[in-house]
Each structure stands twice: as C-alpha cells, then as structure tokens.
N, C-alpha and C positions, 0 to 999 in steps of 0.2 A: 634622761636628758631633760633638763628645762626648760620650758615653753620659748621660743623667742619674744622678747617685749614689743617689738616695733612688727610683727610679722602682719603682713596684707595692709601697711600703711606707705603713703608716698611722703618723702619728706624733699624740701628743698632746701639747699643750701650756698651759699653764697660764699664765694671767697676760697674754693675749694679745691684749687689746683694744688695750694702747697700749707704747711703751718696747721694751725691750730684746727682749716675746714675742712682738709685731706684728714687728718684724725679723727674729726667729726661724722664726717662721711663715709669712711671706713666702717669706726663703731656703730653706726645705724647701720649701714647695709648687714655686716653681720648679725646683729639683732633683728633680721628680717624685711627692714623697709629697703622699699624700690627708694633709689635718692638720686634727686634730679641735679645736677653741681652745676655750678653758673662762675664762670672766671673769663678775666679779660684774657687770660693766657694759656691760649689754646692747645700748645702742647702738653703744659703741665694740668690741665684739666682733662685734657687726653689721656695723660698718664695716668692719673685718677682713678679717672674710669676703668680702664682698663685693669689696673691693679684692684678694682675690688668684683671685675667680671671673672676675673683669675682664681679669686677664691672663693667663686661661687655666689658671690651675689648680683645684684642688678643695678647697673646706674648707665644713664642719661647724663651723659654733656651736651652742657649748650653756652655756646663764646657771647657772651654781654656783657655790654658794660653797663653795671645796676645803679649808675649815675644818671643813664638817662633812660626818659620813659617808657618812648617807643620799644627800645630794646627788652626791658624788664614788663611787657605787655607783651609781648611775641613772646619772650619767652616764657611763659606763662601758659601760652595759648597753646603751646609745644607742648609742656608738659602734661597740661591736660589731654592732649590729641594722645599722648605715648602712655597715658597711665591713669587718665576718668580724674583725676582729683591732686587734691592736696591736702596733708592731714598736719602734717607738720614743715613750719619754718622756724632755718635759722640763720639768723643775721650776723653772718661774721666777717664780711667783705671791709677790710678797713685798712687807711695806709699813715706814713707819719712821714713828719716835714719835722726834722732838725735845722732852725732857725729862728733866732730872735723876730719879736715882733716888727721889729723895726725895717727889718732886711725881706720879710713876707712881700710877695705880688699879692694884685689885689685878687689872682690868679691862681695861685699858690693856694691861698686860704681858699678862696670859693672850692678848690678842688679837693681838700681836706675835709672841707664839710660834704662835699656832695656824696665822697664813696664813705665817710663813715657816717653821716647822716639825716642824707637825704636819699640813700639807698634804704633805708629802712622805711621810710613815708613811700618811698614806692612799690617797693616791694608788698609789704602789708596794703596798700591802696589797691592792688590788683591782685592778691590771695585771699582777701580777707571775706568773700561772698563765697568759693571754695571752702574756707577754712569752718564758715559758719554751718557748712553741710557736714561736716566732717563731726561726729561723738567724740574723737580722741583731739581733736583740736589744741594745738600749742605754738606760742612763740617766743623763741631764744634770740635775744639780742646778745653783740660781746661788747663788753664793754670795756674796761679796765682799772686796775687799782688808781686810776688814772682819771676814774669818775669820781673818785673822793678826793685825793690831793693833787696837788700841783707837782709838776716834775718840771727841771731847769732846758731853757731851749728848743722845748715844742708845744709851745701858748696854743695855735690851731688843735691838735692833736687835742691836748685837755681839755680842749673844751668843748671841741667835738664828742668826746667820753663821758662827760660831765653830761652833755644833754642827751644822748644814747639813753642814761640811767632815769632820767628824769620822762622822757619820750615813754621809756615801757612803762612807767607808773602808770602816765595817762592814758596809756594803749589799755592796760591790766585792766583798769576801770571804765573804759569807754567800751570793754568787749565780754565782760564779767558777765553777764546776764544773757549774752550768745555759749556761754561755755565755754569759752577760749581763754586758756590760762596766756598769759605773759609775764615773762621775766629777764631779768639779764644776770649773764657772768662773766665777774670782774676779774680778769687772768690777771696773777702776776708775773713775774719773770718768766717769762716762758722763754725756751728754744728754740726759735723760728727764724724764716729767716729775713720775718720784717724785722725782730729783734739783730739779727747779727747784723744786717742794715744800721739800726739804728746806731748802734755801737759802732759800727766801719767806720760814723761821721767824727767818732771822737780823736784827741789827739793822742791818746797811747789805747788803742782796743785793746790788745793785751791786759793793760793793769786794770781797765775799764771795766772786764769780765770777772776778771780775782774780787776788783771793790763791790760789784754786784753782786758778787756770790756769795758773799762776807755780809751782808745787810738782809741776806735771807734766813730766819730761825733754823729753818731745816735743813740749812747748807747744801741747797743744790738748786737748780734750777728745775722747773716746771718744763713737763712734755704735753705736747697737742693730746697724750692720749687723757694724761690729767684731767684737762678743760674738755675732750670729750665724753669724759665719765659722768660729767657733773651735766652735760646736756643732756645726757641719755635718760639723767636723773630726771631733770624738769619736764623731759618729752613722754615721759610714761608714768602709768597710774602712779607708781610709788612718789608721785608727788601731787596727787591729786587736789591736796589742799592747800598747793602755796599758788599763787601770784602775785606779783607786782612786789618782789622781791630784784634786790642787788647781790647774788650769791658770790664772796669774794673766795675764790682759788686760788691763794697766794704765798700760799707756803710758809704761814705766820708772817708777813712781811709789812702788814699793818698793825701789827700787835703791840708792837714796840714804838716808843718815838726815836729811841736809838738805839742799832744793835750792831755787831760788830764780833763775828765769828771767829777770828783772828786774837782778838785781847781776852776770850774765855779762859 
C-alpha cells in the first residue's frame, strides 16, 4: 500500500458542508490529513464530519461565517487548540447572485464579494504565521472558468472570480520566499448544488442542463471529486514547482469558442 500524501498534516477548509469542499475534504482526510471544515451550515458540516469519521479519518467542524473576522479568528484559534497547526488551506467557501447589474443591492453585491472574496484575505491573514511554520505549506483558492470569461446574469459573481485568480498571483508572490505555494482551481461545470441553484433561477432548468451539457467537449458534467483531485494535486509534493498558477478543470469547456455536442 502507498504511503498517504497528506498523512500528519492539518488542512482547513472552507465551504465544506456540501459541493465541491465535502469532496475536498473527504479526499484529504483520506489521504491522511486531520481537516478542520468551516461552513455557515451547521448541519451539513456536521454531516461532513461525521461522514469522513465513519471511514476512518479525522475532522473537526467549526460553524463560521469566513465573511467575518472575528469568527474566522476563533476559528483558527480552535483549530490550533484541536490539532498544534495548519499546513494546508483551501479557499472554497463561495456563493452566486443570479441577477442583472441593475436589480443588485448595494447589499447583495457587498455579500458576494465578502464570502467569495474577502473570506480568502481573511482566512490567509490569520493562517498565514501558522502556515509559515509549516515545510508542506499550501494554498488552494476556487475560482472558476468564471475567472477568465464573462458569463450572462451574474456581474457580482465574475467578478468576484476574476479577482479570487488575480489575489492568488499576488498571494504566490508575496509568500514565495516563506515556502508557501499558492494557486487556484478554475472548476467548470460542476454538479453541485450552488450549481443546481444556479440553474433553478433559469426559465426552463430542464433545457438549461441539456444546453450546458452540450457546450462541454467531454459531454458531462464535472464532480466535487474531479476539482478534489486537482487540490490534492497542488496540496502535495507532486507539485512542488508550480505556484501562482490558475489550474482550469473544465472538461475542455474553454477550449473551444463554440461547441455544441448535439450537432457532432
């Protein structure tokens, strides 16, 4: 049997009750790391947990909202108190606002930017003296195919994505010389259920999932375990030499400027 990659490391995660950071945090704990989950939604980060103490690994919930400071400071303070350290974060706590610029609060948007990014300036502002203790030190932003182009009806959201990708460059280089890698990954369509979300807002979800599935090369949609692979990648030696990368897991869906699985 092969070594575990993450074994005798603590990882935190954010956004981990359900989607892309349950995935997330599943695969690291299997790979050996103690992982700390941080979600506003205490049952489903309950469940979590519990689901990866069931198969033997080790995790820690803690209910915060990583919008605000205090909270993403305690919880911090927790994790240390439960496990000496932090060797790896990942930033995936993120939500979307389906709605014209026009129709936004000024409320609406502040709350767009804060959980997808200004939970990351917080997050990294109170692990980052941890992280610098740490030899295996990493940090995974998520970002999305969403950080390079424009999509219709959620202006907040893009652009929240757009500076997620931009944030890790400056992060990768302001923490290069402490040994802490940074990067981000750009999901595409994925199966979640901010995505089914998303799509609920349309006016036929139905045809909205056929047209979506139909603009991905690979004819299918992306799973959390996908974009967990691709973390597990950047959080252990086998990627020892990249930083300050935008890794897109999109299932060819930037490849093309138009594609169309249905007219092949």
């Amino acid at each position: 049997m092969s070594a575990k990659r993450l074994q005798g490391r603590t990882a935190l995660i954010t956004g981990a009750g359900s989607g892309i950071g349950q995935g997330i945090a599943e695969l690291f704990a299997a790979e050996g790391a103690r992982v700390a989950l941080l979600d506003l939604d205490e049952a489903k980060g309950l469940l979590t947990a519990a689901r990866i103490r069931d198969a033997g690994g080790e995790a820690l919930f803690i209910r915060a909202d990583v919008s605000v400071e205090a909270e993403v400071r305690g919880a911090v303070d927790a994790i240390v108190g439960a496990y000496g350290g932090i060797d790896h974060l990942v930033n995936n706590a993120g939500i979307v606002l389906v709605k014209p610029l026009e129709e936004c609060t000024e409320a609406e948007w502040d709350q767009v930017m804060a959980v997808n990014l200004k939970s990351i300036f917080l997050t990294v502002k109170h692990t980052i003296r941890l992280l610098k203790q740490s030899a295996n030190a990493t940090i995974v932003n998520i970002g999305s195919v969403s950080s390079f182009v424009g999509q219709g009806h959620t202006p907040s959201y893009v652009a929240s994505k757009g500076a997620v990708m931009m944030l890790t460059k400056a992060l990768a280089l302001d923490y290069a010389r402490a040994g802490i890698r940074v990067n981000c990954i750009c999901p595409g369509i994925t199966d979640t259920p901010l995505f089914r979300f998303h799509v609920s807002k349309t006016a036929n979800p139905k045809a909205t999932l056929e047209s979506r599935a139909a603009r991905v090369p690979l004819g299918r949609f992306l799973t959390p375990r996908d974009i967990a692979k691709a973390a597990l990648y950047l959080s252990t030696d086998d990627s020892s030499g990249i930083t300050g990368i935008a890794h897109l897991v999109d299932a060819g869906y930037l490849a093309a400027a138009e594609w169309d699985n249905r007219q092949i």
